[in-house]
N, C-alpha and C positions, 0 to 999 in steps of 0.2 A: 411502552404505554404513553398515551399522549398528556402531554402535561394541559394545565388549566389555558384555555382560550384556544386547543387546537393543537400549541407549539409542540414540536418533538422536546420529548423529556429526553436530558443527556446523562447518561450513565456519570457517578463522581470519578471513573479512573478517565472516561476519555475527556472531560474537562481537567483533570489536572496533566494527561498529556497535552490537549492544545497549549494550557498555559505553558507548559516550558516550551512548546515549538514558538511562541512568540517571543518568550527571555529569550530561545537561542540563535534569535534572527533565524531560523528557518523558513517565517513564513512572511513574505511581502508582498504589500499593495502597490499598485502600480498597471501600468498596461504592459504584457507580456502575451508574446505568440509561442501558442502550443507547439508539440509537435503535428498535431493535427492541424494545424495552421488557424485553428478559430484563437480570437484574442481575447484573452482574460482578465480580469483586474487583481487575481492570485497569483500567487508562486510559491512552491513548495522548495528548497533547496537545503536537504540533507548534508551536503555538504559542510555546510556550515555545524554542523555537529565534532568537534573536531577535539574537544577534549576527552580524558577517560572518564571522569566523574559523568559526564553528558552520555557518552557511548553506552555507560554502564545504564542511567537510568531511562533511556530509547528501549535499551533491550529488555528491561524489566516492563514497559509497557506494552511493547510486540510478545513478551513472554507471557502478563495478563488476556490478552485474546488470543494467544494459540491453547490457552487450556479450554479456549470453550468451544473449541474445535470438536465434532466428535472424536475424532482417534489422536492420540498423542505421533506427530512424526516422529520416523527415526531419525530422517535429516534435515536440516533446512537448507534449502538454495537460492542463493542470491547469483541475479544474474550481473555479469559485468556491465559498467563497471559500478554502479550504483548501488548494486543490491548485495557487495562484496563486502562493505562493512557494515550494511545493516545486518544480513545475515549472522555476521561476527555476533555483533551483539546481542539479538537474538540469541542464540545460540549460547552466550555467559546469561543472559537474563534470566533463561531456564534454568541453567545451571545454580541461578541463585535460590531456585525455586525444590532445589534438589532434582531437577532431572537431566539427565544426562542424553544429548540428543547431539547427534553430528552436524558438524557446518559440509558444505559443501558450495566450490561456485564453476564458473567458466571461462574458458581465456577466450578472449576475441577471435586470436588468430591461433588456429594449430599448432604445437610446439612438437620440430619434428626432429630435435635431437632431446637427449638425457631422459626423462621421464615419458615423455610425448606425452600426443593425446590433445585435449581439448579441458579435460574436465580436472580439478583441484580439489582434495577434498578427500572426507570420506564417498563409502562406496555407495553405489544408488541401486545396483542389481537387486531385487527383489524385496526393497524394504519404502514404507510410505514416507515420498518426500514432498517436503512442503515449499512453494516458494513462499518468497519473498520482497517485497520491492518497496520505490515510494510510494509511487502513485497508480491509479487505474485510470487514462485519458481514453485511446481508444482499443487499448486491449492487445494491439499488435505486439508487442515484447514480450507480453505473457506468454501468450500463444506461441511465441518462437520457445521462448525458457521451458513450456509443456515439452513441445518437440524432443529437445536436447534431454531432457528428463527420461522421456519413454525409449528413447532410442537408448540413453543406457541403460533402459531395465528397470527405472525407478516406476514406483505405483504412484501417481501424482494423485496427493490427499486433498489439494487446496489450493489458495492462494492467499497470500496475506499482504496487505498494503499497508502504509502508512495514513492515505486518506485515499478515500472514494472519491472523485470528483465529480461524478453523477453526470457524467457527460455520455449523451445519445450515442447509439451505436450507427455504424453508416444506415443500416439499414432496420425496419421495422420502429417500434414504440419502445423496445427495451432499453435500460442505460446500457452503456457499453461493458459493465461490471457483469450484469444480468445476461448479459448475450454471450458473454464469456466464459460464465457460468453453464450456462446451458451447453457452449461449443466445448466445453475443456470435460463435461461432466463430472463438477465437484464443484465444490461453494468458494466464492470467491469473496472477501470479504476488506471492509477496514476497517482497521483501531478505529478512524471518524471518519465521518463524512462528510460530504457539503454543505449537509443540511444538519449535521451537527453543530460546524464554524459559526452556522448563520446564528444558532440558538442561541451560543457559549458567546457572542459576542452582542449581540440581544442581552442577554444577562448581564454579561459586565458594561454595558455601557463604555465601554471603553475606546471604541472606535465608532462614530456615528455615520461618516462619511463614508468609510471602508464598510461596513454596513451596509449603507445602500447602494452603493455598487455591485455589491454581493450576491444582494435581492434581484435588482433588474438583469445581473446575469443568470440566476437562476430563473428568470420567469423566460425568458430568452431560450433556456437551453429547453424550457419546457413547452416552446412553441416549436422549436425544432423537431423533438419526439413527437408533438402533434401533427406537427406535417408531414413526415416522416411515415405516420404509420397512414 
């Protein structure tokens, strides 16, 4: 629902996740190239999540929006090497929530002695799996993580991110979340979005300058999907 003067209203769990993405330095301001090579004045960097008290409360926020999933997976996958311990955590967050849901992830390179394979994890033949990641930029990783999913058998349910970035897909007027959506056939979604950031930090006042940066790159990314389409 849109809050008073227009602004997106922000859910109180995904402002209490940005707040800790900011206490745990995950999230900087600065000039940064994508992987898409357009340049940002964001960064998202998971990495930085490196304690258990931290890991634990990531996953109980990833745990909060896969319930509102329609179907509960039976696994979640994180693809290497980022989405390795998000997945983890995920997968304890639920756990704290009383459900019980497999991890599953992927090795880079094929391991072609002791276990082989590719894949670590529970098993994905015939049961709905979920990914999982940071970010959605332009969709490509996901689309590989599907791949790798359906070829072992798993029913991909979804996708779950940590933030949306609302960035244009190469081609038409969709975000690249939206066209991913559409190519993967399932809901792609995140804890937040870009245009959650912009709200959640509209409200706190607490970065004015990081702010408008923020803005002129969202009206930016929104003249791109205009010419685009």
């Amino acid at each position: 629902m849109p809050a008073a003067g227009g602004a997106v209203e922000v859910k109180p769990r995904v402002r209490a996740f940005l707040r800790d993405l900011l206490d745990w330095g995950v999230l900087s301001f600065g000039e940064f190239v994508l992987k898409s090579g357009r340049h940002a004045p964001y960064f998202f960097d998971f990495g930085a999540v490196a304690s258990g008290p931290a890991l634990l409360r990531l996953g109980q926020h990833f745990a909060a929006a896969v319930t509102e999933f329609d179907a509960m997976p039976h696994v979640v996958f994180g693809p290497a090497y980022k989405g390795i311990h998000l997945a983890t955590s995920v997968a304890i967050g639920l756990a704290d929530l009383g459900l019980e849901v497999n991890l599953a992830f992927n090795r880079k390179e094929v391991k072609p002695h002791g276990e082989g394979g590719w894949l670590i994890g529970g098993e994905l033949s015939g049961r709905r799996v979920l990914i999982v990641d940071d970010v959605v930029s332009d969709g490509t990783a996901k689309r590989e993580a599907a791949g790798l999913v359906r070829s072992a058998g798993g029913i991909l349910s979804g996708v779950l991110v940590a933030l949306d970035r609302e960035e244009p897909a190469p081609q038409g007027r969709l975000s690249a979340s939206r066209a991913l959506s559409s190519q993967l056939g399932v809901d792609v979604r995140g804890v937040a979005s870009l245009g959650d950031l912009i709200e959640h930090l509209r409200v706190e006042q607490t970065h004015p300058e990081e702010l408008a940066g923020l803005l002129e790159y969202r009206r930016g990314l929104l003249r791109v999907q205009a010419e685009l389409g």
